[in-house]
Residue, then its C-alpha position, 0 to 999 in steps of 0.5 A: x500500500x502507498x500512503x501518501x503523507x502530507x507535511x504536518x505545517x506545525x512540524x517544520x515550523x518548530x524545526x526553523x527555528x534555529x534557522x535565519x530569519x526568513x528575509x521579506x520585502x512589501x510591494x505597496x505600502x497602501x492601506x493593506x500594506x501598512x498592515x502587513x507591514x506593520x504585523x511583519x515587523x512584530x514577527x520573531x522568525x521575519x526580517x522585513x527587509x524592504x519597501x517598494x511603492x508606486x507613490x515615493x512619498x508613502x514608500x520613503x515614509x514607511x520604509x524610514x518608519x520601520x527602518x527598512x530599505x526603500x526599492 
């Protein structure tokens, strides 16, 4: 018989944790993105790495506010 066996999430999660934090960039800054922003950023196992906005302004605003690069 093949069983076919399906990752358990929680398992390789708990097995990253010894591992580099996973290295994450937002493309756009907007209402949805300054959330995930914002909640990206409290995260252990994430480093928010970067910004990318079509409007320069927000993106600059934002990027320097997490102190992240601006793309």
């Amino acid at each position: 018989m093949n069983k076919r066996l399906t990752p358990n999430p929680l398992v390789a999660y708990s097995a990253r944790s010894h591992l580099d934090p996973i290295r994450i960039g937002v493309i756009g800054v907007g209402n949805m993105g300054q959330h995930h922003v914002r909640i990206l950023s409290l995260l252990k196992d994430i480093e928010l790495v970067g910004i990318s906005d079509i409007n320069l302004e927000r993106g600059i605003e934002t990027a320097s506010q997490y102190r992240v690069r601006f793309f």
